[in-house]
DRENPA-3360 file (N, C-alpha, C; in nm, 2 decimals, always signed):
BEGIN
1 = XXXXXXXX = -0.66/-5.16/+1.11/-0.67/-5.01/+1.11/-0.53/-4.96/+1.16 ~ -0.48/-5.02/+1.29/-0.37/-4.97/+1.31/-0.25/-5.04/+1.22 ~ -0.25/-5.11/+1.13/-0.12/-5.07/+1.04/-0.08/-5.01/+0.95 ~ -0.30/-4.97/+0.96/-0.29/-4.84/+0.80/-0.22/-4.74/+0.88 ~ -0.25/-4.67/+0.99/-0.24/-4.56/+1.05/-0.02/-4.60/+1.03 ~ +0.04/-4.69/+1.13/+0.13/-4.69/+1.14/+0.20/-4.71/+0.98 ~ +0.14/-4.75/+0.88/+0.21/-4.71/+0.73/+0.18/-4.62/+0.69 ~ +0.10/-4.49/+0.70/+0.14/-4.39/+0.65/+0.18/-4.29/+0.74;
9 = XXXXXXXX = +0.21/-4.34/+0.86/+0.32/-4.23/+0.99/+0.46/-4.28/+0.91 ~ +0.52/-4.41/+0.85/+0.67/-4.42/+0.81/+0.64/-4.34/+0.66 ~ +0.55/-4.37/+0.56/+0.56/-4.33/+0.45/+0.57/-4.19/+0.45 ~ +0.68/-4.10/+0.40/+0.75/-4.01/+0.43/+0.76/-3.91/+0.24 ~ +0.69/-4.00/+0.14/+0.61/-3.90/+0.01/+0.55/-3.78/+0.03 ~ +0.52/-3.81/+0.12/+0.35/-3.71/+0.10/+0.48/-3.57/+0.18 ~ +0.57/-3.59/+0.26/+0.62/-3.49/+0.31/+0.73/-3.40/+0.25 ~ +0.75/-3.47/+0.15/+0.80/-3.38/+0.07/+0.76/-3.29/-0.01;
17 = XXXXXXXX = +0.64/-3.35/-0.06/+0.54/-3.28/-0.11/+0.48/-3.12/-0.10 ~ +0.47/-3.19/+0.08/+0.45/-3.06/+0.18/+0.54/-2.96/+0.19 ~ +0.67/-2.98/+0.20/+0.74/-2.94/+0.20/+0.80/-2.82/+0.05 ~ +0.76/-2.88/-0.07/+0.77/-2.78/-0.18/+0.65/-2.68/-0.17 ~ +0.53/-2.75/-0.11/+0.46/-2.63/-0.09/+0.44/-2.48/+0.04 ~ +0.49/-2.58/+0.11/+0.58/-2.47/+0.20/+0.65/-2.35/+0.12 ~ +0.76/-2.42/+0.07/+0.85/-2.35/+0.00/+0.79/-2.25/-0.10 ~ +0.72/-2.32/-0.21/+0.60/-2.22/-0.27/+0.59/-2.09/-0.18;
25 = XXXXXXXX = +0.51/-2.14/-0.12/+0.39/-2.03/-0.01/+0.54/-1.91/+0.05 ~ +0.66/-1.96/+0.13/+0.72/-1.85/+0.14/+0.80/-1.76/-0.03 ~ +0.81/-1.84/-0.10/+0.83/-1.76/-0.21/+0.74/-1.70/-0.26 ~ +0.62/-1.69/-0.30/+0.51/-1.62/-0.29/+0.47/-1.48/-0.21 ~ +0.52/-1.50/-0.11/+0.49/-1.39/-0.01/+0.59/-1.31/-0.01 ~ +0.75/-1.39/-0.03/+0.82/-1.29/-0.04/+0.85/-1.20/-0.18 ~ +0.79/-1.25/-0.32/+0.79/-1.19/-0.40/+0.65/-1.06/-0.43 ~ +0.56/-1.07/-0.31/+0.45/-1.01/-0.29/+0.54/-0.92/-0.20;
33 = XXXXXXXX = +0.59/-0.93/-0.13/+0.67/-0.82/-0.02/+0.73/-0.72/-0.11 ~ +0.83/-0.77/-0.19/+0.89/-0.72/-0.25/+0.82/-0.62/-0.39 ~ +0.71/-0.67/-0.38/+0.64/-0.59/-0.55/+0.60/-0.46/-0.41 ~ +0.56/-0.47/-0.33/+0.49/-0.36/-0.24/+0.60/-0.27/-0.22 ~ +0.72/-0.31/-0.20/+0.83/-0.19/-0.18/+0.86/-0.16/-0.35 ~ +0.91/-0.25/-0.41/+0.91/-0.18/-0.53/+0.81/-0.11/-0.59 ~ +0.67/-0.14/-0.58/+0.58/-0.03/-0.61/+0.57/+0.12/-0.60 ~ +0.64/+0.18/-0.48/+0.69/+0.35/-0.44/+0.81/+0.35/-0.55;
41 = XXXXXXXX = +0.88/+0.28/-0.52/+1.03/+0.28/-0.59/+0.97/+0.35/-0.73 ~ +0.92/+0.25/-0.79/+0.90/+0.29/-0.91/+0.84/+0.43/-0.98 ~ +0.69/+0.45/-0.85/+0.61/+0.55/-0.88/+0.70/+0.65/-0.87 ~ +0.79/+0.69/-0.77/+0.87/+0.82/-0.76/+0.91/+0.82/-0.87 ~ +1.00/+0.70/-0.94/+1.09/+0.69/-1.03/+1.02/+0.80/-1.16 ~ +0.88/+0.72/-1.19/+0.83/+0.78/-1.30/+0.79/+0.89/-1.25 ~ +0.76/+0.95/-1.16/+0.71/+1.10/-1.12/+0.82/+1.17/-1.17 ~ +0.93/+1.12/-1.09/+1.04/+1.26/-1.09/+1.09/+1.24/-1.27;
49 = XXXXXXXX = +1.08/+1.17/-1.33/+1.12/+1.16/-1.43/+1.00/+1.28/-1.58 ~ +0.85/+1.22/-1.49/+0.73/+1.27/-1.60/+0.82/+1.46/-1.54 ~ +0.80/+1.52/-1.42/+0.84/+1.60/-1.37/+0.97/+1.68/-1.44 ~ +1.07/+1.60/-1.46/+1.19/+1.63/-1.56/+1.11/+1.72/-1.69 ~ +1.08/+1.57/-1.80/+1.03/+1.60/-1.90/+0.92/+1.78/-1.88 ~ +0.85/+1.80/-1.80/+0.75/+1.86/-1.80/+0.88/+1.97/-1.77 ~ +0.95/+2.00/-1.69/+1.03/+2.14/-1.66/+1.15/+2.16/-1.84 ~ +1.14/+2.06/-1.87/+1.22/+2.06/-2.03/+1.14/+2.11/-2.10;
57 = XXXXXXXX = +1.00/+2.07/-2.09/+0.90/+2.13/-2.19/+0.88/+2.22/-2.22 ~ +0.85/+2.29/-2.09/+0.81/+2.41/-2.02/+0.94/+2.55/-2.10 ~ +1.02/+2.45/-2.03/+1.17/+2.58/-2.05/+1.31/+2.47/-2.10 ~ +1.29/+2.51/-2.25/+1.40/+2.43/-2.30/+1.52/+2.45/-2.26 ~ +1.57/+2.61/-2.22/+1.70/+2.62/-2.18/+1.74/+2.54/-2.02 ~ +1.65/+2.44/-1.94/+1.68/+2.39/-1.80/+1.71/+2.28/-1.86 ~ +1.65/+2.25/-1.95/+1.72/+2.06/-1.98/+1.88/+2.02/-1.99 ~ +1.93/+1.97/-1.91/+2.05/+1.91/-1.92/+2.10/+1.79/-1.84;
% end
């Protein structure tokens, strides 16, 4: 029993493994971070833009 234990403490596969999933899991979170700030980003974007259109509609002579 103790050589199984002491051969998979050297065998050192399995940690790399671990290791891409690590990696995974912070890329994940930080592309989840980043959708949550770009989410406002965006919504103003298209407000002020639906907003534009709507004051052009309204009164052709403000569009420019």
């Amino acid at each position: 029993m103790r050589k199984l234990i002491n051969a998979l403490k050297r065998d050192e596969r399995g940690v790399s493994a671990l290791e891409y999933v690590i990696l995974a899991v912070i890329v994940v979170a930080a592309v989840a971070a980043g959708g949550i700030v770009l989410q406002s980003v965006i919504t103003n974007a298209f407000n002020a833009t639906g907003a534009k259109i709507s004051n052009c509609i309204a009164s052709v002579s403000t569009c420019g």
